[in-house]
Structure formats: C-alpha cells, structure tokens
Biopython code that builds the backbone (N, CA, C, O; Angstrom):
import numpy as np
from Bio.PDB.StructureBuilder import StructureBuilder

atoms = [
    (1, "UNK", "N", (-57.999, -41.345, 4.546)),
    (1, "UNK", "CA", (-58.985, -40.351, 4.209)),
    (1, "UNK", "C", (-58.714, -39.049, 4.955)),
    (1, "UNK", "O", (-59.136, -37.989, 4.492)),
    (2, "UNK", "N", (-57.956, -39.095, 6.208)),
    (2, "UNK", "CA", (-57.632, -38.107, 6.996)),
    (2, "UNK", "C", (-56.525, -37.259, 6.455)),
    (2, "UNK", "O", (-56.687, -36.040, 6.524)),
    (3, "UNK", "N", (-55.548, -37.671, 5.986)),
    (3, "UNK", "CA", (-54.239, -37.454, 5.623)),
    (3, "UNK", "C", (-54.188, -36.801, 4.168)),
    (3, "UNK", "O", (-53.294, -35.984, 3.945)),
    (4, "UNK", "N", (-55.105, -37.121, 3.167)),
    (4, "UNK", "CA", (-54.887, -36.003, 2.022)),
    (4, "UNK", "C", (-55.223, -34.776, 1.708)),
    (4, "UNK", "O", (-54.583, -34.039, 0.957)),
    (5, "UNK", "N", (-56.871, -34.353, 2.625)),
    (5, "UNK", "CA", (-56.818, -32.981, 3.088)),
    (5, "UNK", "C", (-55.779, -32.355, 3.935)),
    (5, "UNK", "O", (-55.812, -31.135, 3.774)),
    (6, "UNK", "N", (-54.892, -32.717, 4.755)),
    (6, "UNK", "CA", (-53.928, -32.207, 5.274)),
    (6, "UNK", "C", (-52.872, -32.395, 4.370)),
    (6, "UNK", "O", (-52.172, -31.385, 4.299)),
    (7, "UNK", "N", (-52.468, -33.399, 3.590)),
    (7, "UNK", "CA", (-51.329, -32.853, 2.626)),
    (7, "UNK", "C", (-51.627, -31.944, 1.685)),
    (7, "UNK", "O", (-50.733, -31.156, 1.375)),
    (8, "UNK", "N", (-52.695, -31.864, 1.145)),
    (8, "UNK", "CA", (-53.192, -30.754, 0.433)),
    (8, "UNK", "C", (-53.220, -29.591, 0.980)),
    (8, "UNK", "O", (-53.347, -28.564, 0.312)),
    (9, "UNK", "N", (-53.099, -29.608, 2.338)),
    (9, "UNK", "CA", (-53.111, -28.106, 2.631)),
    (9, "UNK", "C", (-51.577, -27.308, 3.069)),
    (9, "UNK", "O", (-51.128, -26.170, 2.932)),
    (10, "UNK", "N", (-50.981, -28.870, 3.786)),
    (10, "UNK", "CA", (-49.425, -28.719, 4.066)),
    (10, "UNK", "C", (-48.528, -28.259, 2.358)),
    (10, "UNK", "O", (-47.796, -27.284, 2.185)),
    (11, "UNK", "N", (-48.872, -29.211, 1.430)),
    (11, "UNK", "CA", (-47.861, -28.333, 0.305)),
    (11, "UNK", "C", (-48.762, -27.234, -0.126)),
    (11, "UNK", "O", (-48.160, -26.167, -0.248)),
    (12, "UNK", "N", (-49.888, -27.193, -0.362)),
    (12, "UNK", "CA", (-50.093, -25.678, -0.692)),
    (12, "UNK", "C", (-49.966, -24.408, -0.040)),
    (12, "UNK", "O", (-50.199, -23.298, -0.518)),
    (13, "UNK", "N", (-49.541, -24.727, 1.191)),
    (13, "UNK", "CA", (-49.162, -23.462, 2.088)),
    (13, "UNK", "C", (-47.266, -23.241, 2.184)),
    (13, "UNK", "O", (-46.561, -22.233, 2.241)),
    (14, "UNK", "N", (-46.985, -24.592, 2.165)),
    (14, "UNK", "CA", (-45.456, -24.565, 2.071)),
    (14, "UNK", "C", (-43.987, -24.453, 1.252)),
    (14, "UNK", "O", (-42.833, -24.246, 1.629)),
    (15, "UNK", "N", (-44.690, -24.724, -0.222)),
    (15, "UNK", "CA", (-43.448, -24.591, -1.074)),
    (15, "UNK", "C", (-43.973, -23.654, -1.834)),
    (15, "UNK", "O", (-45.118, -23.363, -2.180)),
    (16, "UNK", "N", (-42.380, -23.025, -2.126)),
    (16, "UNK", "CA", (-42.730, -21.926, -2.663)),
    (16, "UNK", "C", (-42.917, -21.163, -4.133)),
    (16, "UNK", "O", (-43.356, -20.076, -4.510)),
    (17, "UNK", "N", (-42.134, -22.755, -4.961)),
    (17, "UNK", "CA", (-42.025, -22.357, -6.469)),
    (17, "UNK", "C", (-43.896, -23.297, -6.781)),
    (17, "UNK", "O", (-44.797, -23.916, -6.215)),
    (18, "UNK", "N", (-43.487, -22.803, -7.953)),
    (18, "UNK", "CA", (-45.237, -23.256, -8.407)),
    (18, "UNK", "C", (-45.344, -24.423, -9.292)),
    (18, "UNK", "O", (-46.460, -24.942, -9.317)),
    (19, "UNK", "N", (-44.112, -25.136, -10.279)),
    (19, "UNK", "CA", (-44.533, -25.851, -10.742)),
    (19, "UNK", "C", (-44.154, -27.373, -9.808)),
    (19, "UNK", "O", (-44.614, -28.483, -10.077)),
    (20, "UNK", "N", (-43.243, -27.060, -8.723)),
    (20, "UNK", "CA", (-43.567, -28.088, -8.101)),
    (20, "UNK", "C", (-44.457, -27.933, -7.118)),
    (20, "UNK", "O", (-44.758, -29.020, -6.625)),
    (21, "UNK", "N", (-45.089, -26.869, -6.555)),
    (21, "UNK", "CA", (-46.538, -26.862, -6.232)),
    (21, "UNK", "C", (-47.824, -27.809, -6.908)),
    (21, "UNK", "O", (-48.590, -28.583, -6.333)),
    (22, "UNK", "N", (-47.757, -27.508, -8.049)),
    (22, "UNK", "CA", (-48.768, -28.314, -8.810)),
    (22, "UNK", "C", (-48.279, -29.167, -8.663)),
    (22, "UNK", "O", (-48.880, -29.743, -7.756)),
    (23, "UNK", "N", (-46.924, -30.130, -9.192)),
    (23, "UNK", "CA", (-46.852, -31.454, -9.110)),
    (23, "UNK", "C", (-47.245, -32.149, -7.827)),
    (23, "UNK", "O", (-47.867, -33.211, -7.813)),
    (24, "UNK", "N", (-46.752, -31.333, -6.483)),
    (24, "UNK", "CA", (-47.161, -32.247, -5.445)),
    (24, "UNK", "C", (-48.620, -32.132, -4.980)),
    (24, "UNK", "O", (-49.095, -32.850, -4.100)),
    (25, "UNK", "N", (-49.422, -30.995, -5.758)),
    (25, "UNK", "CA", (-50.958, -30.772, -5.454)),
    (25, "UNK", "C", (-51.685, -31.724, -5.971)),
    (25, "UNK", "O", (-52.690, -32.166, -5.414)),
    (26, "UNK", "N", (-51.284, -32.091, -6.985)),
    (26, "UNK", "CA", (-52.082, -32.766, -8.345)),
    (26, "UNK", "C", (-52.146, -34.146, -7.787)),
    (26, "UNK", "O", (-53.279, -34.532, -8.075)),
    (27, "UNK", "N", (-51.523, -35.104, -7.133)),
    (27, "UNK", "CA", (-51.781, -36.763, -6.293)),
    (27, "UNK", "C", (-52.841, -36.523, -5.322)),
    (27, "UNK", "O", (-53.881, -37.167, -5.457)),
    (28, "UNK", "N", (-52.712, -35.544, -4.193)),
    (28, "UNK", "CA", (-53.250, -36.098, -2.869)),
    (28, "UNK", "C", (-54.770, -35.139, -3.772)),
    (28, "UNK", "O", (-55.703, -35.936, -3.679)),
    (29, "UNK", "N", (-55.160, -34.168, -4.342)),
    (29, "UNK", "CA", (-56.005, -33.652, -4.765)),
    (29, "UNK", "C", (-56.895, -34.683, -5.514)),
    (29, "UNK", "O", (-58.106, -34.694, -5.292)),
    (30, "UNK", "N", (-56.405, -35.433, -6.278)),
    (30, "UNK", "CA", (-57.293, -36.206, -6.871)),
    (30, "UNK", "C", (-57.645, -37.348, -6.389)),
    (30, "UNK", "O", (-58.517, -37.994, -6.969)),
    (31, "UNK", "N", (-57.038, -37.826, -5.231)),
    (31, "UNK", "CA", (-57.337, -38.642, -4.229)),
    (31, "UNK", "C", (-58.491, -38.499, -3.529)),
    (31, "UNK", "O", (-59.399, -39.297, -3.295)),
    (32, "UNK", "N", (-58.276, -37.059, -3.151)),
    (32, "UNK", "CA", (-59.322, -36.398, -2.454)),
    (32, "UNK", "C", (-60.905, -36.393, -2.797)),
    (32, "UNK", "O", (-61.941, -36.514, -2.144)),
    (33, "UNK", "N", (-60.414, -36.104, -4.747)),
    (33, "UNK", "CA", (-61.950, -35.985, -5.186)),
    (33, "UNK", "C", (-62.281, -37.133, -5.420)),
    (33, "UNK", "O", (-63.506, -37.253, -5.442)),
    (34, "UNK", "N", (-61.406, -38.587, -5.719)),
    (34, "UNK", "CA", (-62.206, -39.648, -5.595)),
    (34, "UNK", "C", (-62.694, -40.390, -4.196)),
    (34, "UNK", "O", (-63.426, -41.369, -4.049)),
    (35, "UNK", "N", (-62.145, -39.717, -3.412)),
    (35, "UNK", "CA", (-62.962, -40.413, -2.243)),
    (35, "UNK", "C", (-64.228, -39.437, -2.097)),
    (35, "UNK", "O", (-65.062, -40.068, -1.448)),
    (36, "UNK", "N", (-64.717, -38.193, -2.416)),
    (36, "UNK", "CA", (-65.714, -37.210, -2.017)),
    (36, "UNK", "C", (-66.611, -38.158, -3.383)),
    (36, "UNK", "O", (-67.751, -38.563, -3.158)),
    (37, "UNK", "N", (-66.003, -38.393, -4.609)),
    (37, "UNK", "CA", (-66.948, -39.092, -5.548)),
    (37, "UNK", "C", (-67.494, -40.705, -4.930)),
    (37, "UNK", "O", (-68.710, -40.897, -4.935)),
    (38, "UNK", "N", (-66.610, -41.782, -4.431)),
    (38, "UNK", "CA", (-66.877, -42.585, -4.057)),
    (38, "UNK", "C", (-67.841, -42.591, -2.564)),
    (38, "UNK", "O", (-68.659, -43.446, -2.226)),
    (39, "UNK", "N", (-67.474, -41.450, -1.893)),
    (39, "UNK", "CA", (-67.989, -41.410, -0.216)),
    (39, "UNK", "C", (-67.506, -42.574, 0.589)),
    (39, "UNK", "O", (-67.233, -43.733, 0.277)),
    (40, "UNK", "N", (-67.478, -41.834, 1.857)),
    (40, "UNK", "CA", (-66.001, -42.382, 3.020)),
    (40, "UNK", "C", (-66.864, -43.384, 3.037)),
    (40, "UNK", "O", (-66.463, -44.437, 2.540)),
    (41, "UNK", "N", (-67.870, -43.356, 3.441)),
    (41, "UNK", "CA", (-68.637, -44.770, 4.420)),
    (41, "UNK", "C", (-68.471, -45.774, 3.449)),
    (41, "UNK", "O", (-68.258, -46.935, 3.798)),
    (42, "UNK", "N", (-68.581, -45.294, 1.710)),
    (42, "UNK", "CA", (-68.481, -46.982, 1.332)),
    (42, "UNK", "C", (-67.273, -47.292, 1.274)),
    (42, "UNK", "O", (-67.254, -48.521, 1.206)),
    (43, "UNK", "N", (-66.306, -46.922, 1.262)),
    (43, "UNK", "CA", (-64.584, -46.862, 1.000)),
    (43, "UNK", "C", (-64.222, -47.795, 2.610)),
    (43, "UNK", "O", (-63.450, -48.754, 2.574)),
    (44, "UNK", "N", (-64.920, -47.333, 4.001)),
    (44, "UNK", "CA", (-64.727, -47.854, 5.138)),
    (44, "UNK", "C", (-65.650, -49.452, 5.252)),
    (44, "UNK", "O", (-65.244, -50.533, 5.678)),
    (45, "UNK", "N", (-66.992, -49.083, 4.700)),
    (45, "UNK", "CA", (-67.507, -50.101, 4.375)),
    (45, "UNK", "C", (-67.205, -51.219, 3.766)),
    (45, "UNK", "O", (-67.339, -52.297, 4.345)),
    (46, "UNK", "N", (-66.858, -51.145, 2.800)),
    (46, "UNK", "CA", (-65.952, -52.218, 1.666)),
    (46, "UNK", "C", (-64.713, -52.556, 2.110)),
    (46, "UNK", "O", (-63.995, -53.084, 1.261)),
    (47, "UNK", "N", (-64.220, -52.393, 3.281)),
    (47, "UNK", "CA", (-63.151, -52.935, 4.170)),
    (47, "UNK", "C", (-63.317, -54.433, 4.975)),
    (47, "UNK", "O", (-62.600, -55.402, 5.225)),
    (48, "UNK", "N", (-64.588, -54.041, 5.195)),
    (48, "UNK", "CA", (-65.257, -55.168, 6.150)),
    (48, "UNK", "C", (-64.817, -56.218, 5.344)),
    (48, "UNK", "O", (-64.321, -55.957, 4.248)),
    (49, "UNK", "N", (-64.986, -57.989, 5.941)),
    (49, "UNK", "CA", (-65.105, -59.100, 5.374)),
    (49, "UNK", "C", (-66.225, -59.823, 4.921)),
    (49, "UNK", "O", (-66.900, -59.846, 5.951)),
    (50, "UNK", "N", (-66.743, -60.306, 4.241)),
    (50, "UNK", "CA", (-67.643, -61.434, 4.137)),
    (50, "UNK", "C", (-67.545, -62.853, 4.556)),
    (50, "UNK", "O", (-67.067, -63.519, 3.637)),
    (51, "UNK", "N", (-67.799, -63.502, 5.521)),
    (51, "UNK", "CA", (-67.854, -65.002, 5.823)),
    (51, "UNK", "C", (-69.045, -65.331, 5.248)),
    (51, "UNK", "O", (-70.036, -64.669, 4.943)),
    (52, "UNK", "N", (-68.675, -66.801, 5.134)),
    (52, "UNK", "CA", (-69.533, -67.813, 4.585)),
    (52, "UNK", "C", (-70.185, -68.624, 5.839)),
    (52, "UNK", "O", (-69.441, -69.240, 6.602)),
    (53, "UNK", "N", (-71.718, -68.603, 6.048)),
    (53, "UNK", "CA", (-72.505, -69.570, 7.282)),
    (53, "UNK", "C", (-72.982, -70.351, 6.753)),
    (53, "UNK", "O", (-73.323, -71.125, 7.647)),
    (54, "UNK", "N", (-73.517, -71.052, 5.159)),
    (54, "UNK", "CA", (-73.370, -71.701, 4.941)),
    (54, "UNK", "C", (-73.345, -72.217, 3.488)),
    (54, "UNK", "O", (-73.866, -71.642, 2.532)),
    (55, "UNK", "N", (-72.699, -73.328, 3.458)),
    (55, "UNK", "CA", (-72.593, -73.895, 1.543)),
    (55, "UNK", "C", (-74.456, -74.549, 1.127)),
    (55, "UNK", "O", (-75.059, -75.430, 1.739)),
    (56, "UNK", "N", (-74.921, -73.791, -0.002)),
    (56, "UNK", "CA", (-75.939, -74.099, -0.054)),
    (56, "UNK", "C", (-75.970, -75.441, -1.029)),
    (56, "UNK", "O", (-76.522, -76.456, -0.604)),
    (57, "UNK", "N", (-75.550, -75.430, -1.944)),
    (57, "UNK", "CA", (-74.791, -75.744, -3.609)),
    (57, "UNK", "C", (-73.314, -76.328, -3.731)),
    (57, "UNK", "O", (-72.479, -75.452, -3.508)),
    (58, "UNK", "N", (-72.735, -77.650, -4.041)),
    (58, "UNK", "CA", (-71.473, -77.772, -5.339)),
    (58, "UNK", "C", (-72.161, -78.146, -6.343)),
    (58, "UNK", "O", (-73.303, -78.541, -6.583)),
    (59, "UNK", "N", (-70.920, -77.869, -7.035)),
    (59, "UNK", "CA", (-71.651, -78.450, -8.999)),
    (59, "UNK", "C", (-70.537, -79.601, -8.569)),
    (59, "UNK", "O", (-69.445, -79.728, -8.017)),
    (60, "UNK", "N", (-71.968, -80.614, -9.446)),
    (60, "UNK", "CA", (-70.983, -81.927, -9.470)),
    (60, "UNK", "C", (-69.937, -82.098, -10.220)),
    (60, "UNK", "O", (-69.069, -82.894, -9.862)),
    (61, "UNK", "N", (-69.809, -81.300, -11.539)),
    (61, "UNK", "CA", (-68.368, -80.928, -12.308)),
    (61, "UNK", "C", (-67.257, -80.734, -11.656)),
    (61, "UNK", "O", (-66.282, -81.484, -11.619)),
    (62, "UNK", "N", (-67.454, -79.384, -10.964)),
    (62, "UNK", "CA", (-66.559, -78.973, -10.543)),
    (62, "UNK", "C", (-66.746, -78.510, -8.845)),
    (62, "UNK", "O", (-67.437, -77.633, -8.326)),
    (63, "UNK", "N", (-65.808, -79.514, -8.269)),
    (63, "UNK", "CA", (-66.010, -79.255, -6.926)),
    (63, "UNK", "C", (-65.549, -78.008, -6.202)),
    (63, "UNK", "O", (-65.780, -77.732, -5.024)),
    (64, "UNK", "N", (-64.719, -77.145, -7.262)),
    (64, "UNK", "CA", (-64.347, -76.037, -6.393)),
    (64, "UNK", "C", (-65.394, -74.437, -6.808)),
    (64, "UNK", "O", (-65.191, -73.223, -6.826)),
    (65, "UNK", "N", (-66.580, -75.411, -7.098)),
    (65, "UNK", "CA", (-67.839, -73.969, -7.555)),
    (65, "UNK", "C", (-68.925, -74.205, -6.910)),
    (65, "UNK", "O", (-69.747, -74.987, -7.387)),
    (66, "UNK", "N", (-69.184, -73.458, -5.473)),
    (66, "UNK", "CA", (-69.879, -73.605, -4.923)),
    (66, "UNK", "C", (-71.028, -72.344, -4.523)),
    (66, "UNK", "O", (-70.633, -71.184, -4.409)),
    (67, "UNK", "N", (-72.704, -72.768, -4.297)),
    (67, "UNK", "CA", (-73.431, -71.404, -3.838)),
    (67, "UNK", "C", (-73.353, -71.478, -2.455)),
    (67, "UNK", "O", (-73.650, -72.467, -1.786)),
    (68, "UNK", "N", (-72.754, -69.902, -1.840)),
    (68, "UNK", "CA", (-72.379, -70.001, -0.430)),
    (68, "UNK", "C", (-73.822, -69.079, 0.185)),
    (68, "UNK", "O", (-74.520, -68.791, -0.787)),
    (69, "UNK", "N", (-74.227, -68.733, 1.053)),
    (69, "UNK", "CA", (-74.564, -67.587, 1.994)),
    (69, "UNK", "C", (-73.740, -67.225, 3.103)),
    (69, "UNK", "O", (-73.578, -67.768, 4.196)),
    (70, "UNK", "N", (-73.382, -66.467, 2.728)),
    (70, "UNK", "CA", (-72.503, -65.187, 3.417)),
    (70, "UNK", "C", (-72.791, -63.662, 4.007)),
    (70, "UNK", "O", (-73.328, -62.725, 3.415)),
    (71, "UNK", "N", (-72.404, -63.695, 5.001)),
    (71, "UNK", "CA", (-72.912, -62.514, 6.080)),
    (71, "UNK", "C", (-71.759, -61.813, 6.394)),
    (71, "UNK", "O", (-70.776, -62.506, 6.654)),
    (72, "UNK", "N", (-71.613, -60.355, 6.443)),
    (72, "UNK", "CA", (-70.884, -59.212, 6.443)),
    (72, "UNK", "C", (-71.079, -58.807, 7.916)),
    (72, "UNK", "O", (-72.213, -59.035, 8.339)),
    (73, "UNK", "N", (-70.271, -58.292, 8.729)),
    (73, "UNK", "CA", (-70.772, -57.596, 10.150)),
    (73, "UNK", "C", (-70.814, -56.072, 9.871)),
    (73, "UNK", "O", (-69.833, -55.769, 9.191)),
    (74, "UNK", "N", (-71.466, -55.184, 10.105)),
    (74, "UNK", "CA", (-71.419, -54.002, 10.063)),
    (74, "UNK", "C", (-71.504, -52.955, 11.286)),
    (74, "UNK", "O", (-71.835, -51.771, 11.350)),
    (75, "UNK", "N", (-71.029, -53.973, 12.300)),
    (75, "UNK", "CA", (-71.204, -53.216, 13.459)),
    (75, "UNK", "C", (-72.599, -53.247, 13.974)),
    (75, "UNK", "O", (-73.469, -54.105, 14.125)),
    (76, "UNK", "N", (-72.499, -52.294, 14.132)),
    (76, "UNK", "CA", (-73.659, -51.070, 15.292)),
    (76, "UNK", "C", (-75.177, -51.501, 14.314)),
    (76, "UNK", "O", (-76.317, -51.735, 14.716)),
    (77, "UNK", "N", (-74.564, -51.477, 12.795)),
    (77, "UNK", "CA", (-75.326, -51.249, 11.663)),
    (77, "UNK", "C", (-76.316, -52.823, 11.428)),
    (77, "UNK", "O", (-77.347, -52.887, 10.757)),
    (78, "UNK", "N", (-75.777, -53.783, 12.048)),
    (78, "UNK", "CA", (-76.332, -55.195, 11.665)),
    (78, "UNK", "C", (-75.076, -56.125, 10.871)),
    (78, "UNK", "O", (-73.845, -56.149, 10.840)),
    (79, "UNK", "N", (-76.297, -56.898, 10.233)),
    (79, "UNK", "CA", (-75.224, -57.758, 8.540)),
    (79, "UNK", "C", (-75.897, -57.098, 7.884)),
    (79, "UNK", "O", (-76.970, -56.585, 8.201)),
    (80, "UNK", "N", (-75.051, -57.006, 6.374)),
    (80, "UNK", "CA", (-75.242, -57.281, 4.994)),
    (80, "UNK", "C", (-75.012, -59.042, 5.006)),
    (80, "UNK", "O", (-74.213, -59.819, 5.527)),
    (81, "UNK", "N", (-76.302, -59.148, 4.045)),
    (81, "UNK", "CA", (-76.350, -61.021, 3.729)),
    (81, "UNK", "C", (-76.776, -61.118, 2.325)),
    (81, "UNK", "O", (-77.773, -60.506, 1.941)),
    (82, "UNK", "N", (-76.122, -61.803, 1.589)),
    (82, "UNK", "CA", (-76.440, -62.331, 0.099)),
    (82, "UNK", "C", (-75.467, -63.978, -0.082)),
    (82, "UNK", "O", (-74.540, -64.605, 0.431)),
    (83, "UNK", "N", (-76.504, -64.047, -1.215)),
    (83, "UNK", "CA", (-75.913, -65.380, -1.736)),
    (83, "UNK", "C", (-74.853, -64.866, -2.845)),
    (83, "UNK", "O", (-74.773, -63.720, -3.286)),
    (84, "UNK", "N", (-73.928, -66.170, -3.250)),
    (84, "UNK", "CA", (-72.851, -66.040, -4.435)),
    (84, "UNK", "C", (-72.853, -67.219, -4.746)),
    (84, "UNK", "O", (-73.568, -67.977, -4.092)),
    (85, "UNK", "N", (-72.193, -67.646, -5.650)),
    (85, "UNK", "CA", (-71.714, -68.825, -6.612)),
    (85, "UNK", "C", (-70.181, -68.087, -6.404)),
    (85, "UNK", "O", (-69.737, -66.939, -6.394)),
    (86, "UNK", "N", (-69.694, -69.390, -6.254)),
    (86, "UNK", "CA", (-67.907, -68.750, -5.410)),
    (86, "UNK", "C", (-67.064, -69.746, -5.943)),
    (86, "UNK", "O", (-67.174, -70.807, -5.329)),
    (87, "UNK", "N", (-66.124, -69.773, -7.035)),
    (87, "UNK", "CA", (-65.379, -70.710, -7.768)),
    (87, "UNK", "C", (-63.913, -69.911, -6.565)),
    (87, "UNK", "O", (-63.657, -68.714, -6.436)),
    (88, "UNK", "N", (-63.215, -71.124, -5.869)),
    (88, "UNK", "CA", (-62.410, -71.432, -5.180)),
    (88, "UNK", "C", (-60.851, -71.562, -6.513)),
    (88, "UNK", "O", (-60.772, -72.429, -7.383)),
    (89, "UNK", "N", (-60.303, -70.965, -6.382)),
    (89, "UNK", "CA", (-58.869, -71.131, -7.464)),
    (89, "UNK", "C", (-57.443, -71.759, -6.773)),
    (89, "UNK", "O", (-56.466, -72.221, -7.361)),
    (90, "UNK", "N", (-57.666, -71.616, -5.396)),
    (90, "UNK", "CA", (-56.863, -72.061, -4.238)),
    (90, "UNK", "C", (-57.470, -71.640, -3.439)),
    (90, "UNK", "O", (-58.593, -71.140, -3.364)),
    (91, "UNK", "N", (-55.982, -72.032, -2.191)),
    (91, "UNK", "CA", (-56.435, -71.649, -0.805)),
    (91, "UNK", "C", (-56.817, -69.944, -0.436)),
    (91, "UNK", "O", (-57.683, -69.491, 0.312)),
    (92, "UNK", "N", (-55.868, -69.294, -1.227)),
    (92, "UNK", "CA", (-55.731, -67.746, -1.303)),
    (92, "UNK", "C", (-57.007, -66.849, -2.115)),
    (92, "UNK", "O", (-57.534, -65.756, -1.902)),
    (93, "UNK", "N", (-57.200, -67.982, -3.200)),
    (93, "UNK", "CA", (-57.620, -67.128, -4.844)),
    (93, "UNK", "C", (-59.053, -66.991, -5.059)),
    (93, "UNK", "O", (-59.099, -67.304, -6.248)),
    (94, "UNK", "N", (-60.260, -66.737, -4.724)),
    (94, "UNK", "CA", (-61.631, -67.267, -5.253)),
    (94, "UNK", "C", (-62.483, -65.650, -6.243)),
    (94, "UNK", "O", (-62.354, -64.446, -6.022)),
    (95, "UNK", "N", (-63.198, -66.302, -7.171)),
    (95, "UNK", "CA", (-63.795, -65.374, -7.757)),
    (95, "UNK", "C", (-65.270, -65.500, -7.255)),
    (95, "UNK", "O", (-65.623, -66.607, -6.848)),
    (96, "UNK", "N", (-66.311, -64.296, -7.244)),
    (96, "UNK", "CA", (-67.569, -64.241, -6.374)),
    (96, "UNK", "C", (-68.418, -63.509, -7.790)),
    (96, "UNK", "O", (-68.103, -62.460, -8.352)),
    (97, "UNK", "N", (-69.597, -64.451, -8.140)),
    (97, "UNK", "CA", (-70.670, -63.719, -8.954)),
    (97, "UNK", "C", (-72.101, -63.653, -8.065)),
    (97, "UNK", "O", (-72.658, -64.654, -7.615)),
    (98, "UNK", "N", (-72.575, -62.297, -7.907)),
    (98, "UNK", "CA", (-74.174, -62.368, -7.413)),
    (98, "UNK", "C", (-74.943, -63.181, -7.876)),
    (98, "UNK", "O", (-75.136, -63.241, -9.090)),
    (99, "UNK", "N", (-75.608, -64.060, -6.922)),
    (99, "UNK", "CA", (-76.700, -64.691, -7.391)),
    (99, "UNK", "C", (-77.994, -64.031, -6.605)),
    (99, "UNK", "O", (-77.937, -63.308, -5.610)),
    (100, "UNK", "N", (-79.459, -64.573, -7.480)),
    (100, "UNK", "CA", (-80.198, -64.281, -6.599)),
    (100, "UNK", "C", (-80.783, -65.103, -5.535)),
    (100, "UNK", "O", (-80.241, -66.208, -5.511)),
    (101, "UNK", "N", (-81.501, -64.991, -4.837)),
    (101, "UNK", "CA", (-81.837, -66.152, -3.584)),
    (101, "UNK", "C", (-82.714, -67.048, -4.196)),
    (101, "UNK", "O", (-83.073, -67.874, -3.356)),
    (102, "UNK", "N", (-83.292, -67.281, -5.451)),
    (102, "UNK", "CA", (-84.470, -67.975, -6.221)),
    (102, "UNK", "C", (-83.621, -68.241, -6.956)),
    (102, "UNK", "O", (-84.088, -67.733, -7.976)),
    (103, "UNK", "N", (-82.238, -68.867, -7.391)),
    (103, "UNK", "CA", (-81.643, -68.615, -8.182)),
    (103, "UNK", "C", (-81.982, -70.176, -9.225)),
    (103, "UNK", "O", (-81.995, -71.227, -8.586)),
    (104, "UNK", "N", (-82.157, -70.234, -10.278)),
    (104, "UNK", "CA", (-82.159, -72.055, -11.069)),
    (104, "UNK", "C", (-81.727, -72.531, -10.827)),
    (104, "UNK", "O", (-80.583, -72.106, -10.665)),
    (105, "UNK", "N", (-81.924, -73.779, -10.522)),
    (105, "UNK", "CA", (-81.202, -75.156, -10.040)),
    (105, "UNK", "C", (-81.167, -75.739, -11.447)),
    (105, "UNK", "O", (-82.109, -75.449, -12.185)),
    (106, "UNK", "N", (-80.203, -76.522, -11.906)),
    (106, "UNK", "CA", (-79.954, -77.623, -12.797)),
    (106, "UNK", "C", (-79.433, -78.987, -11.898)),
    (106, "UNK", "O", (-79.172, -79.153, -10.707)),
    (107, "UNK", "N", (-79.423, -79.749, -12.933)),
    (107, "UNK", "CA", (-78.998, -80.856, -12.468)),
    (107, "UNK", "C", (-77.506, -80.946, -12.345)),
    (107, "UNK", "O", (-77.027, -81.901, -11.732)),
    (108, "UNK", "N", (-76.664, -79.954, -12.922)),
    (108, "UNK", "CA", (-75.165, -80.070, -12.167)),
    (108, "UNK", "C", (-75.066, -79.557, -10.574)),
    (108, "UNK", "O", (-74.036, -79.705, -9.916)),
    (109, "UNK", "N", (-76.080, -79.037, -10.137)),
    (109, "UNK", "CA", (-75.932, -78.832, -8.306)),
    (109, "UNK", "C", (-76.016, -80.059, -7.665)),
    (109, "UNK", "O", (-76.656, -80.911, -8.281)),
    (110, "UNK", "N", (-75.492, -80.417, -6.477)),
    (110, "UNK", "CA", (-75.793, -80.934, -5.439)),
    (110, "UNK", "C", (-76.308, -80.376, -4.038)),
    (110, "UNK", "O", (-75.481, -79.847, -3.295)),
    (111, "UNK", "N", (-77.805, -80.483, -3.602)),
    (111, "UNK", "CA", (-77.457, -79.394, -2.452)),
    (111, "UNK", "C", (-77.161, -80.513, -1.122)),
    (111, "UNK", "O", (-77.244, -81.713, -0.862)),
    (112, "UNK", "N", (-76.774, -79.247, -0.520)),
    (112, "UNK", "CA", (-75.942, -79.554, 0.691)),
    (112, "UNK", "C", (-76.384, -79.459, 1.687)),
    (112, "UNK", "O", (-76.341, -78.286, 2.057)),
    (113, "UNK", "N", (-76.985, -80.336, 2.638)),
    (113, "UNK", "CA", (-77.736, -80.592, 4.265)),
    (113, "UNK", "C", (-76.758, -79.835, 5.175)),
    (113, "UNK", "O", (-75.690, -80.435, 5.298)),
    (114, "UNK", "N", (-76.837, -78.718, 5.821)),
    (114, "UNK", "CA", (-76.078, -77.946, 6.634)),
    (114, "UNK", "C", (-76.878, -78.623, 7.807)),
    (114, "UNK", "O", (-76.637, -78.317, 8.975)),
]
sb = StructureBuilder()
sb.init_structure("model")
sb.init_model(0)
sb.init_chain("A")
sb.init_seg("    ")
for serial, (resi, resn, name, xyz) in enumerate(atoms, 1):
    if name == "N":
        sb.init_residue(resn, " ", resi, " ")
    sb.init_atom(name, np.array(xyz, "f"), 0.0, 1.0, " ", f" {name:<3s}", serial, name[0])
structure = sb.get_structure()
C-alpha cells in the first residue's frame, strides 16, 4: 500500500517520453484507486486468520461438513467471532458459508460436546 503512491510518483517524474509514461502510470495507478475504493484497514484486516475454538455440528453424511465457531484476533481491536458451516476438501482446501448463530438443525447434524 506504501509502494504504489511512490511508484506513481517515481515514473511520473522520471521518464521522459509519454507513451511509455502512461503505460507504466496506468498499473500502480489503478492499484492505487482500488485500494482508496476498497480502504487500507480492510485490505490489512482481511490478512488476519480465523481459528476455529470450537466444532459445534458434523453432518452425519458427510464427515468433512462441519458448523465451526471461529474467532479472528484483531489486536488492540478485540475478536471478530462468527459461526460457518466449513466443508473440509483436504488438509490444505476448505470452503466457508455464513451461518447464523440460530441457525436450523435437521436431523443430518450431530452436535458435538466440546
């Protein structure tokens, strides 16, 4: 985030023909405006990790779809905490859908005594 206002300012002060001016203006510039559109804090924010404290939920189908609660550190700031339904694809791979904390139970859950 530091580094494309300064390349933006390093080639626009330094070369001297213009259409490779624009070419090298035109990357770090639009970089620029999507981080001023997105804003730094969530770009730094969304860095952080989410751990899991505890498995609330498996579906008895499928053992690798589970409802977790998971807590974010934010520093200075506290946690962020929400629940998910978290299908596991491997050790590496998992996909995450919001749930809500009231979320329906069916009879494919099992819950889980933490």
């Amino acid at each position: 985030m530091v580094s494309t206002p300064v390349v933006l300012i390093v080639n626009g002060l330094f070369y001297k023909q213009l259409k490779p001016k624009i070419k090298s203006l035109l990357f770090p510039f639009l970089v620029f405006v999507f981080i001023l559109i997105i804003g730094p804090t969530k770009i730094v924010f969304s860095s952080r990790v989410w751990k899991t404290n505890k498995i609330l939920f498996i579906n008895k189908e499928n053992q690798n779809l589970k409802v977790e609660f998971q807590m974010q550190d934010m520093g200075a700031l506290g946690y962020n905490k929400r629940t998910v339904e978290v299908l596991h694809h491997n050790k590496w791979f998992m996909t995450v859908k919001s749930k809500n904390k009231n979320f329906e139970l069916n009879t494919n859950w099992i819950k889980v005594n933490n």
